[in-house]
C-alpha positions, 0 to 999 in steps of 0.5 A, spaced: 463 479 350 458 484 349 451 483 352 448 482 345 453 476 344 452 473 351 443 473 350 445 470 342 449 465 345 443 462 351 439 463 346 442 459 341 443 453 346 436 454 347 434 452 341 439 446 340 437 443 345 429 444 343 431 441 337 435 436 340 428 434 343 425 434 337 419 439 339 418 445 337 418 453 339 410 451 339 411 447 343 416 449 348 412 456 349 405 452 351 410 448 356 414 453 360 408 459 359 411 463 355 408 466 348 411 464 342 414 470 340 418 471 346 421 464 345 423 466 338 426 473 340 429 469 346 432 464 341 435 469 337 437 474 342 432 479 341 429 478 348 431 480 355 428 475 360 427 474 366 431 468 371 423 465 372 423 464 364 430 461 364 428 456 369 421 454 366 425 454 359 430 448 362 424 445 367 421 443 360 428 442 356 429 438 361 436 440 364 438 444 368 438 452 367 446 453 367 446 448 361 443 454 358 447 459 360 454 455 358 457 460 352 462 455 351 457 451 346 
């Protein structure tokens, strides 16, 4: 799996469980101190981000961050 495929994939199970959660990009960027747009990048896999980012991200999401990093979703 190349690099581009491996952010694509955390990013897409970012996103499922956000709207699983029923809040919105808006909202998850407030929550965990990330811009809006760097969720949005995140989410499609446009974005590097750091293991902190991760973490928030999953504290907010409430799971924990291998949840996110599991590329068989």
């Amino acid at each position: 799996m190349d690099i581009k495929t491996f952010k694509r994939k955390i990013g897409l199970n970012i996103k499922s469980i956000r709207t699983k959660r029923d809040l919105k990009q808006t909202e998850l960027a407030d929550f965990s101190l990330v811009s809006k747009e760097t969720i949005g990048k995140i989410e499609r896999g446009q974005q590097n981000f750091t293991i902190d980012t991760l973490y928030a991200i999953a504290e907010v999401l409430k799971v924990e961050p291998k949840t996110l990093l599991d590329l068989d979703e």
